[in-house]
C-alpha positions as CSV (number, residue, x, y, z in Angstrom):
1,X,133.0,50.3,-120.5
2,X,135.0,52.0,-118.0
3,X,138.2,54.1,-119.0
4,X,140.4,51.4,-116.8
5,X,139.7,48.9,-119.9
6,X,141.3,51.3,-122.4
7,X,144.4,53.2,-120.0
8,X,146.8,50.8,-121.9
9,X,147.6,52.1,-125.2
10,X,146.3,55.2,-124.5
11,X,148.4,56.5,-121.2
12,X,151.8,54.9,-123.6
13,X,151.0,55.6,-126.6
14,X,149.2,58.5,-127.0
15,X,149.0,60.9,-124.0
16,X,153.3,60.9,-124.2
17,X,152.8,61.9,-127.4
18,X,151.1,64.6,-126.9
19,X,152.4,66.1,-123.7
20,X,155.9,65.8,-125.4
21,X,154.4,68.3,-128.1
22,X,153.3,70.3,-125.8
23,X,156.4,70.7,-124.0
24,X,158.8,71.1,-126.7
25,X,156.0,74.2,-127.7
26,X,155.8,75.6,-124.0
27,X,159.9,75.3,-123.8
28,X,160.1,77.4,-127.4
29,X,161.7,74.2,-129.4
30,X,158.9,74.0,-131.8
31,X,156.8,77.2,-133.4
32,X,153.0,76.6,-133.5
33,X,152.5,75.8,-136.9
34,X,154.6,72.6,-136.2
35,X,152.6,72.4,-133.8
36,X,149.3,72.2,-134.7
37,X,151.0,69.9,-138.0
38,X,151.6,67.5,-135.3
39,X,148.4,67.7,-133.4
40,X,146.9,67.3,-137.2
41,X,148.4,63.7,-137.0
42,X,147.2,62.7,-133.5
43,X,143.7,61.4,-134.6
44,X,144.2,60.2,-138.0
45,X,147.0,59.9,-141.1
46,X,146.2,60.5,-144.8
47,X,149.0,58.4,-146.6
48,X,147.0,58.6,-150.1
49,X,145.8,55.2,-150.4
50,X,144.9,54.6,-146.7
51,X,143.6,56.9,-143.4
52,X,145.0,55.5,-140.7
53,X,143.3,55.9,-137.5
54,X,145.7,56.4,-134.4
55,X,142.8,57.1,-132.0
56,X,141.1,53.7,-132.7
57,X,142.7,52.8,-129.0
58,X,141.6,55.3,-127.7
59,X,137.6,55.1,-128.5
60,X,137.8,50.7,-129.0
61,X,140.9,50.0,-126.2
62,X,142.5,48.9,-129.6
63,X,145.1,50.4,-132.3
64,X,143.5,50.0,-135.6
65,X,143.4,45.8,-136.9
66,X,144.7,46.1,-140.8
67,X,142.5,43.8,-143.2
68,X,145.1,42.5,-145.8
69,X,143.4,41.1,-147.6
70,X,143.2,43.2,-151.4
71,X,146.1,45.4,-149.9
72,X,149.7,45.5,-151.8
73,X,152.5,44.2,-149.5
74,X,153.8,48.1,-149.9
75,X,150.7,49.3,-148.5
76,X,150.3,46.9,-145.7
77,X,154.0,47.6,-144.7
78,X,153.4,51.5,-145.3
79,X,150.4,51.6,-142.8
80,X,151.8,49.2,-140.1
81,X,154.9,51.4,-140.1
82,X,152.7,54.5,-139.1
83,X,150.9,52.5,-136.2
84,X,153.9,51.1,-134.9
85,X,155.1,54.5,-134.4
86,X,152.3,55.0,-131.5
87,X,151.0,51.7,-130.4
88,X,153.3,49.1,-128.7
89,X,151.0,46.1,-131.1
90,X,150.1,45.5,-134.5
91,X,147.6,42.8,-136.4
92,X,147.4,42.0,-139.8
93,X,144.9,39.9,-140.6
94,X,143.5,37.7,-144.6
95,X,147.2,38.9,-145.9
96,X,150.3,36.7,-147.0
97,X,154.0,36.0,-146.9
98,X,154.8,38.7,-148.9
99,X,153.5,41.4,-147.0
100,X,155.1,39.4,-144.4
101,X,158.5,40.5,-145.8
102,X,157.8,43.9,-146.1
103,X,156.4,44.2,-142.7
104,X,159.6,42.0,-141.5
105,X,161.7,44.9,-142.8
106,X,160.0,47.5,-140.5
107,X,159.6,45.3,-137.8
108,X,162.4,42.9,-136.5
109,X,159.9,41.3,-134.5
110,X,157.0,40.3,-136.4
111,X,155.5,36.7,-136.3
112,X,153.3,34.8,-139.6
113,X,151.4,32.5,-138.3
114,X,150.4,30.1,-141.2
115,X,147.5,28.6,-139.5
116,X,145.6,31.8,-140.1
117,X,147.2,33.9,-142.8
118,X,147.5,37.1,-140.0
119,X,151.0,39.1,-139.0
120,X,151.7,40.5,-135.6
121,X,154.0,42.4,-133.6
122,X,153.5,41.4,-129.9
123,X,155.7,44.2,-128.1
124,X,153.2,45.1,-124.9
125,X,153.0,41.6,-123.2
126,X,150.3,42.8,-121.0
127,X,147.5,40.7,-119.6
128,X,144.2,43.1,-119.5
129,X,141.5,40.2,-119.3
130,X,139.7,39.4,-116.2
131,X,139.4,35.9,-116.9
132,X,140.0,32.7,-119.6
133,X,138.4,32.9,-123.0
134,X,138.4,29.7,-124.5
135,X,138.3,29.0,-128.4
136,X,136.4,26.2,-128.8
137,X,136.2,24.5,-132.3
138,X,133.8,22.0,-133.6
139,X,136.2,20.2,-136.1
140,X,139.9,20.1,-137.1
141,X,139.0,21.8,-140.3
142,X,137.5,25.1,-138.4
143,X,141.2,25.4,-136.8
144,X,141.8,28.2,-139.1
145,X,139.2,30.6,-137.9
146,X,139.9,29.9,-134.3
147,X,143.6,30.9,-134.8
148,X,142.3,33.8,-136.1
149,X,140.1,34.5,-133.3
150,X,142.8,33.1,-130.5
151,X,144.9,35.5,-132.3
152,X,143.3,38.0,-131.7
153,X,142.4,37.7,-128.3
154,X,146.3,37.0,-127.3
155,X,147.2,39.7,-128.8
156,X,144.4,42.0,-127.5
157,X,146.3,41.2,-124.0
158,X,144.1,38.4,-122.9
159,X,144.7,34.5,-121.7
160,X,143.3,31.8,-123.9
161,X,142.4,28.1,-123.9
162,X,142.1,25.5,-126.9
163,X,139.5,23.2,-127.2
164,X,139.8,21.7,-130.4
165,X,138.0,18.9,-132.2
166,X,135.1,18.6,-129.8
167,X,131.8,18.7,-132.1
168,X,128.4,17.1,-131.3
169,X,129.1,14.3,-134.0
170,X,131.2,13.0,-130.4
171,X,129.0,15.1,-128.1
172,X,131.2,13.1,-125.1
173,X,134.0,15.2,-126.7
174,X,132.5,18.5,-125.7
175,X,130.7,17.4,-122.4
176,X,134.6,15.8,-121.0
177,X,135.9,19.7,-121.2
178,X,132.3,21.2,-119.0
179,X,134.6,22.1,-116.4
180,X,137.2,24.3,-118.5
181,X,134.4,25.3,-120.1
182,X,132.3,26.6,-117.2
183,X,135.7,28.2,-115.8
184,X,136.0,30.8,-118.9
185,X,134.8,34.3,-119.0
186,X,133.7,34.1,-122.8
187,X,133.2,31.4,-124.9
188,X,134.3,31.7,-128.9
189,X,132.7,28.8,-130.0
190,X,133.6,27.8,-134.2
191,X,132.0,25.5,-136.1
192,X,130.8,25.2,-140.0
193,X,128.6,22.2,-141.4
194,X,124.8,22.3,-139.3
195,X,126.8,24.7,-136.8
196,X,125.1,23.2,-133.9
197,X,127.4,23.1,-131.9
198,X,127.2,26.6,-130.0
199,X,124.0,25.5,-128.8
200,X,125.2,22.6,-126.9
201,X,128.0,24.8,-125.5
202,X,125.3,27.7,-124.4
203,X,123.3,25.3,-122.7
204,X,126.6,24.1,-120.5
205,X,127.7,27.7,-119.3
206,X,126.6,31.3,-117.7
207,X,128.6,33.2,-119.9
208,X,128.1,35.3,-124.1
209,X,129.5,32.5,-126.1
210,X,130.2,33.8,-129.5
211,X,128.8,31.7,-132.4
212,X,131.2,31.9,-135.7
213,X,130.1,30.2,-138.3
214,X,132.5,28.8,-141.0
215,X,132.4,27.9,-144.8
216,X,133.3,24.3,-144.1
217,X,130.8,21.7,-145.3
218,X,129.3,20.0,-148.5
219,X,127.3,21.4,-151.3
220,X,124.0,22.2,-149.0
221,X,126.0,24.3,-146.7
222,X,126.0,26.7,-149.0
223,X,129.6,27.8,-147.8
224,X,128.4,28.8,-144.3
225,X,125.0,29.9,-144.5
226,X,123.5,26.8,-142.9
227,X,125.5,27.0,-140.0
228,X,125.2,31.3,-140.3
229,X,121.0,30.5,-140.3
230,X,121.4,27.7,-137.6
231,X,123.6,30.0,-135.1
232,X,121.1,32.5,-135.3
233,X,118.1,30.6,-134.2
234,X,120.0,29.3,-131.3
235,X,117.7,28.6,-128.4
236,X,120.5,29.0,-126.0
237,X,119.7,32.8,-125.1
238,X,123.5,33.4,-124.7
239,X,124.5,32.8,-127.7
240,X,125.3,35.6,-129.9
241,X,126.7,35.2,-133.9
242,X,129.6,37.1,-136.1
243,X,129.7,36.5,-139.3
244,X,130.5,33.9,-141.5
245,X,135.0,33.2,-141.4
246,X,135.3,35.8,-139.2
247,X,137.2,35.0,-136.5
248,X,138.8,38.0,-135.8
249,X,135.7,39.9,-134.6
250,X,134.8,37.3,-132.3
251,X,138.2,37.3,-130.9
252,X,137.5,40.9,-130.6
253,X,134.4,41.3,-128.7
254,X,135.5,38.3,-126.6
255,X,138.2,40.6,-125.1
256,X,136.3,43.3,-124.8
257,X,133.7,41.4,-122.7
258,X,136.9,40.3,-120.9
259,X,137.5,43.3,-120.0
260,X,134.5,44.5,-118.2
C-alpha cells in the first residue's frame, strides 16, 4: 500500500506532535528528559489496564478500533480519551449506553448508534476511498452486522451504499441492484442462514466482495457455522470470508482495498 493511503492521520496527528517536541527542545523550553518522556508516549500508552497503541495509523492508516465489549465504561472512556488526544476519529465497537455516557463526557460529539451497539467521534470528515463500497445484506435480520461494517467504512473516510433485504430466497431482489452493484469498488456482502448469497453477488461483479457470515438462522445453522462453512467454499474466486458477526473487519479491509 502506498504511503498516500495513510498521510491522513499521520501528517495531523502524529508528525505535529512530534516536531512540536522537537521544537520546544531545540528552542530550550523543555530539558531532554521530558523529552524523551514524551517521545516514550509517541508509539504506545501503558494506562494499567490497557496499552494503547498511538502508531496503529501510522502502520494500518487507522487509529486503534476499541473492542467494548468485556471493557468497564471507565476503561473504555479512559482509553478513547488518550486516542482522541492524537487522532481526529474514534470507534467503539460490541459496547453499550453506558460507556456511551462516559465517552459523552470526554467527547461532546460522540454518536451511539443503536443498530450496532458501536460509539464514534467523526471529527476528520475526509473522503480517502477511491470508489463506492456497498454493504449489501441478505435479510433484514443481518442489518446489525452491516451497520457495523457500514460503520466502519464511513468512518474510515469512505462513501457507502445500502442494499438491504436482497437475498436469493427473492434472487430478483439482488439481480434489480446489478448495476449499483457492478459500480462499487468492494462488495461487503452479509448474510447468515445457508449464506449463499455472496456467491450470487461474486458471480455479478469484478471486484473482492467480502463474505460475513452471521449467527442468524434456526437450530442447524449452528449460530453461523453453516453460512461460515458455505462462504468458504464459494466457487465465486472473489469471494473472500471474515469471521462469523464480524462486521467491523470487513468494513475494514473494504476501506483499505478502497484505498489502493
Amino acid at each position: 500500500m502506498s504511503s498516500k493511503a495513510f498521510s491522513g492521520y499521520v501528517d495531523v496527528m502524529d508528525q505535529v506532535r512530534l516536531k512540536d517536541l522537537l521544537q520546544k527542545f531545540k528552542d530550550g523550553e523543555i530539558e531532554l528528559e521530558q523529552a524523551l518522556d514524551g517521545l516514550r508516549h509517541l508509539p504506545f500508552e501503558s494506562l494499567g489496564y490497557a496499552t494503547v497503541d498511538h502508531h496503529r495509523a501510522i502502520r494500518q492508516g487507522f487509529p486503534e478500533v476499541i473492542f467494548g465489549q468485556g471493557k468497564t465504561p471507565e476503561h473504555v472512556a479512559g482509553i478513547a480519551e488518550r486516542l482522541l488526544e492524537r487522532a481526529s476519529n474514534l470507534l467503539v465497537t460490541r459496547t453499550n449506553r453506558q460507556a456511551f455516557e462516559r465517552v459523552k463526557l470526554i467527547a461532546a460529539d460522540a454518536e451511539f448508534h443503536d443498530s450496532c451497539n458501536a460509539i464514534s467521534v467523526q471529527r476528520d470528515k475526509t473522503v480517502r476511498g477511491r470508489g463506492v463500497i456497498a454493504i449489501v445484506t441478505a435479510g433484514t435480520s443481518d442489518i446489525p452486522v452491516a451497520d457495523e461494517a457500514a460503520l466502519t467504512a464511513e468512518i474510515m473516510g469512505n462513501q457507502i451504499v445500502r442494499l438491504f433485504d436482497v437475498g436469493v430466497a427473492g434472487i430478483h431482489r439482488v439481480l434489480s441492484q446489478r448495476e449499483v452493484l457492478q459500480s462499487a469498488k468492494v462488495v461487503v456482502c452479509v448474510a447468515g442462514m445457508e449464506g449463499a448469497l455472496p456467491s450470487v453477488v461474486g458471480g455479478l461483479v469484478s471486484v473482492p466482495v467480502i463474505a460475513v457470515p452471521t449467527s442468524i438462522g434456526y437450530g442447524a445453522s449452528f449460530n453461523g457455522i453453516a453460512a461460515l462453512l458455505g462462504m468458504l467454499n464459494s466457487c465465486s474466486s472473489n469471494v473472500t470470508v471474515v469471521n462469523i458477526d464480524n462486521g467491523f473487519g470487513a468494513g475494514f479491509v473494504a476501506s483499505l482495498i478502497n484505498r489502493e
